[in-house]
N, C-alpha and C positions, 0 to 999 in steps of 0.2 A: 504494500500500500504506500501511497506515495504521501509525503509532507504535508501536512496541511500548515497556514497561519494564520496567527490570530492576531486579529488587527483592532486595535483598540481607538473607539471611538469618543467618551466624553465621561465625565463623573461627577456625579452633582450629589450633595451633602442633602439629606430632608430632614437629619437630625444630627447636630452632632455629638460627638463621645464628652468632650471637656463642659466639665459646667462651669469652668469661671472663663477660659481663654477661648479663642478661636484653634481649633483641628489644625495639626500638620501632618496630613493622612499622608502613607506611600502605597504602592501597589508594588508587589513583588508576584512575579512568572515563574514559576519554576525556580523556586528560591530566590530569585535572582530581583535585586528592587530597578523595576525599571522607569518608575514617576514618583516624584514626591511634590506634595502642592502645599503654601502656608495662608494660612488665617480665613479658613473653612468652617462660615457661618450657616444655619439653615436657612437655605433657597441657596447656597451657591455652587456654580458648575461651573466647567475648566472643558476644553477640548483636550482629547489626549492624540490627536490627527499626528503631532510631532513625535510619538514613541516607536519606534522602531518595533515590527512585528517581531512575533515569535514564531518560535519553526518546531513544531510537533505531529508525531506519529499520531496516535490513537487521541491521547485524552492530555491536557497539561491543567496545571490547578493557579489560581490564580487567588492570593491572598491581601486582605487591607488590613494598614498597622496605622495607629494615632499615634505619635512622635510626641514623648512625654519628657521634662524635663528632668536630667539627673535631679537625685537617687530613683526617680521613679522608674518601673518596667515600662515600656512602650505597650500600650493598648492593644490586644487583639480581635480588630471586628469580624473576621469571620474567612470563612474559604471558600473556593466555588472551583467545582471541575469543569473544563471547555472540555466538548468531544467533540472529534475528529467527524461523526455522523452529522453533526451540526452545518456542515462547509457547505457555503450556496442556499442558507435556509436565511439570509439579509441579516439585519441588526438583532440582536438577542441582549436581554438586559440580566446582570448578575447583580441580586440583591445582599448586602454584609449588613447585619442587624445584629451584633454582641456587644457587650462592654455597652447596653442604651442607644449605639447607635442608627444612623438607618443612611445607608449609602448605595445608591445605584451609577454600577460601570455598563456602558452599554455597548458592546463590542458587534464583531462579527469573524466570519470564519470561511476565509478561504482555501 
Protein backbone atom coordinates (compact mmCIF):
# COMPACT_ATOMS: atom_id res chain seq x y z
CA UNK A 1 0.00 0.00 0.00
CA UNK A 2 1.28 3.13 -0.96
CA UNK A 3 1.93 6.42 1.53
CA UNK A 4 -0.63 8.27 2.39
CA UNK A 5 -0.40 12.23 3.86
CA UNK A 6 -1.83 14.16 6.09
CA UNK A 7 -2.38 17.47 5.49
CA UNK A 8 -3.32 19.68 8.15
CA UNK A 9 -5.63 22.21 7.62
CA UNK A 10 -6.68 24.88 10.61
CA UNK A 11 -7.25 24.75 14.66
CA UNK A 12 -9.57 26.66 16.59
CA UNK A 13 -9.75 26.74 20.41
CA UNK A 14 -13.89 26.50 21.61
CA UNK A 15 -12.57 26.09 25.08
CA UNK A 16 -9.59 26.53 26.42
CA UNK A 17 -7.31 24.24 29.01
CA UNK A 18 -5.75 27.41 31.34
CA UNK A 19 -8.06 29.21 33.53
CA UNK A 20 -6.00 32.35 34.40
CA UNK A 21 -3.80 32.67 31.00
CA UNK A 22 -4.24 32.23 27.38
CA UNK A 23 -3.39 28.27 25.76
CA UNK A 24 0.09 27.75 24.09
CA UNK A 25 -1.33 24.50 22.47
CA UNK A 26 1.29 22.30 20.12
CA UNK A 27 0.33 19.57 17.81
CA UNK A 28 2.72 16.78 17.64
CA UNK A 29 2.46 13.69 14.58
CA UNK A 30 3.92 10.98 15.34
CA UNK A 31 5.65 12.07 18.35
CA UNK A 32 7.11 14.58 16.53
CA UNK A 33 5.71 18.50 17.57
CA UNK A 34 5.02 19.95 14.29
CA UNK A 35 2.95 23.50 15.28
CA UNK A 36 2.85 25.39 18.40
CA UNK A 37 0.59 28.48 18.57
CA UNK A 38 0.59 31.37 21.71
CA UNK A 39 -2.32 33.11 23.57
CA UNK A 40 -5.23 30.79 22.45
CA UNK A 41 -8.57 32.29 23.79
CA UNK A 42 -12.05 30.60 23.06
CA UNK A 43 -13.40 31.41 19.50
CA UNK A 44 -9.62 31.54 18.34
CA UNK A 45 -8.34 29.78 15.03
CA UNK A 46 -4.90 29.65 13.28
CA UNK A 47 -4.40 28.08 9.66
CA UNK A 48 -2.14 25.20 9.93
CA UNK A 49 -1.98 25.55 5.59
CA UNK A 50 2.09 26.31 6.50
CA UNK A 51 2.82 22.79 8.27
CA UNK A 52 4.53 20.50 6.38
CA UNK A 53 2.54 17.13 5.63
CA UNK A 54 3.15 13.95 7.16
CA UNK A 55 4.00 10.71 5.36
CA UNK A 56 2.08 7.52 6.69
CA UNK A 57 1.33 3.92 5.81
CA UNK A 58 -1.92 2.79 7.58
CA UNK A 59 -2.97 4.94 10.52
CA UNK A 60 -0.59 7.88 12.25
CA UNK A 61 -1.93 9.40 15.70
CA UNK A 62 -1.99 12.95 16.14
CA UNK A 63 -1.76 14.54 19.80
CA UNK A 64 -2.55 18.33 21.55
CA UNK A 65 -0.29 19.47 24.53
CA UNK A 66 -1.07 23.09 26.47
CA UNK A 67 2.51 24.45 27.06
CA UNK A 68 2.49 25.10 30.82
CA UNK A 69 4.92 27.03 32.71
CA UNK A 70 7.92 25.49 34.78
CA UNK A 71 7.45 23.43 37.51
CA UNK A 72 4.34 22.61 35.96
CA UNK A 73 3.79 19.40 33.59
CA UNK A 74 2.50 20.60 30.07
CA UNK A 75 -1.27 19.63 29.72
CA UNK A 76 -2.59 16.72 27.90
CA UNK A 77 -5.76 17.27 25.65
CA UNK A 78 -6.09 14.33 24.14
CA UNK A 79 -5.06 11.80 20.88
CA UNK A 80 -6.69 11.18 17.68
CA UNK A 81 -5.65 8.31 15.04
CA UNK A 82 -5.76 9.57 11.12
CA UNK A 83 -6.29 6.24 8.93
CA UNK A 84 -4.90 5.70 5.82
CA UNK A 85 -8.84 4.57 4.72
CA UNK A 86 -9.68 8.05 5.21
CA UNK A 87 -7.60 9.58 1.84
CA UNK A 88 -9.87 11.38 -0.62
CA UNK A 89 -12.81 11.39 1.89
CA UNK A 90 -12.18 15.90 1.88
CA UNK A 91 -11.74 17.79 5.38
CA UNK A 92 -12.34 15.46 8.48
CA UNK A 93 -12.25 17.35 11.97
CA UNK A 94 -10.39 15.71 15.08
CA UNK A 95 -11.92 16.65 18.26
CA UNK A 96 -9.16 16.81 21.80
CA UNK A 97 -11.40 17.55 24.82
CA UNK A 98 -9.17 16.42 28.32
CA UNK A 99 -7.53 18.56 30.80
CA UNK A 100 -11.42 20.82 30.35
CA UNK A 101 -10.49 21.57 27.06
CA UNK A 102 -12.35 21.59 23.63
CA UNK A 103 -10.10 21.86 20.41
CA UNK A 104 -10.85 21.14 16.93
CA UNK A 105 -7.93 20.39 14.14
CA UNK A 106 -9.48 19.85 10.83
CA UNK A 107 -7.30 18.16 8.59
CA UNK A 108 -7.47 15.93 5.47
CA UNK A 109 -5.88 12.83 3.99
CA UNK A 110 -4.23 12.25 0.81
Amino acid sequence: MANKSLHLISITCDNRDDTLNRDKPYLKVNGNTVWSGQNFASGTSQSLASVAAASFASSTDMELWEEDAAPNADDFLGRYTVRAAEAGAGPKTATFNQSGALYRVVYRVA
